[in-house]
C-alpha positions as CSV (number, residue, x, y, z in Angstrom):
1,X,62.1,134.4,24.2
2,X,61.0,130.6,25.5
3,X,57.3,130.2,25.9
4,X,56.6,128.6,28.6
5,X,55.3,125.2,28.8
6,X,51.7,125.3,29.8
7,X,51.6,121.5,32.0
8,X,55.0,123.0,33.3
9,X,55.0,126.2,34.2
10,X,58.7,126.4,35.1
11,X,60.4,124.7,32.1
12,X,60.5,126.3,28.7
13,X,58.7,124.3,25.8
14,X,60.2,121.6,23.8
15,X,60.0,123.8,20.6
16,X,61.0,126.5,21.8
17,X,64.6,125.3,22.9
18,X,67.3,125.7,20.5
19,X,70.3,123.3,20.1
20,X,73.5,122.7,19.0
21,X,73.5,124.7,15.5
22,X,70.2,127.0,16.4
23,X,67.9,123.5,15.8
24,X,65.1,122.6,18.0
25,X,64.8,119.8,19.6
26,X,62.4,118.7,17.5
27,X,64.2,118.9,14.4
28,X,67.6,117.3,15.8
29,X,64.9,114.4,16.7
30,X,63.7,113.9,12.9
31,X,67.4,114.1,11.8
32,X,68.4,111.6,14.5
33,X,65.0,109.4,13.1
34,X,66.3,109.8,9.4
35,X,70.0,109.1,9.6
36,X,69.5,105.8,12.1
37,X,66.8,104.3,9.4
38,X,69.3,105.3,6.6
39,X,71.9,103.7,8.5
40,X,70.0,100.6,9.0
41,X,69.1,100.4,5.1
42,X,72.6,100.3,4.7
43,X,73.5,97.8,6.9
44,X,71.4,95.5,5.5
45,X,72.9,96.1,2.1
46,X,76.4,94.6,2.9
47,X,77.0,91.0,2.8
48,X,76.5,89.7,6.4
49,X,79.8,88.8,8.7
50,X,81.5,85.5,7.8
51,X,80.6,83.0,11.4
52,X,83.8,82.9,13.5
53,X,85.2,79.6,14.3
54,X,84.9,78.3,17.5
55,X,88.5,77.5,17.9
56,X,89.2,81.2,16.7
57,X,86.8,82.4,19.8
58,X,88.4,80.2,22.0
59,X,92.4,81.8,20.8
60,X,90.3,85.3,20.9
61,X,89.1,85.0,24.2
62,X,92.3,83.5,25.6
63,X,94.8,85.9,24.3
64,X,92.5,88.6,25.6
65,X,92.8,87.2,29.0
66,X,96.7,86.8,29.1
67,X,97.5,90.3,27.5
68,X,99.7,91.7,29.2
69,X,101.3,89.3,31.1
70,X,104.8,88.2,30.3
């Protein structure tokens, strides 16, 4: 049973709703928290992107905009 939400009496109360997998919302929060900053740590691990030549953004950018034309 939800408990109601005291400032709200209509809507149930944060911890009481259950998610995808029987977590509260709460819980998928702190998961969500933990697996961006791991994310980021790794990130910065890895040797950063190589800059891309201009003339190779101008080729990009150009045979983006005539794909698909004959």
């Amino acid at each position: 049973m939800e408990k109601p939400d005291p400032d709200n009496p209509g809507k149930p109360e944060a911890d009481a709703l259950r998610g995808p997998g029987g977590l509260t919302l709460h819980e998928i929060h702190a998961q969500v928290k933990l697996s961006t900053a791991r994310d980021r740590a790794d990130s910065t691990q890895h040797e950063p992107r190589q800059a891309v030549s201009r003339w190779r953004q101008i080729t990009r950018w150009a045979w983006g905009k005539n794909k698909g034309r004959s």
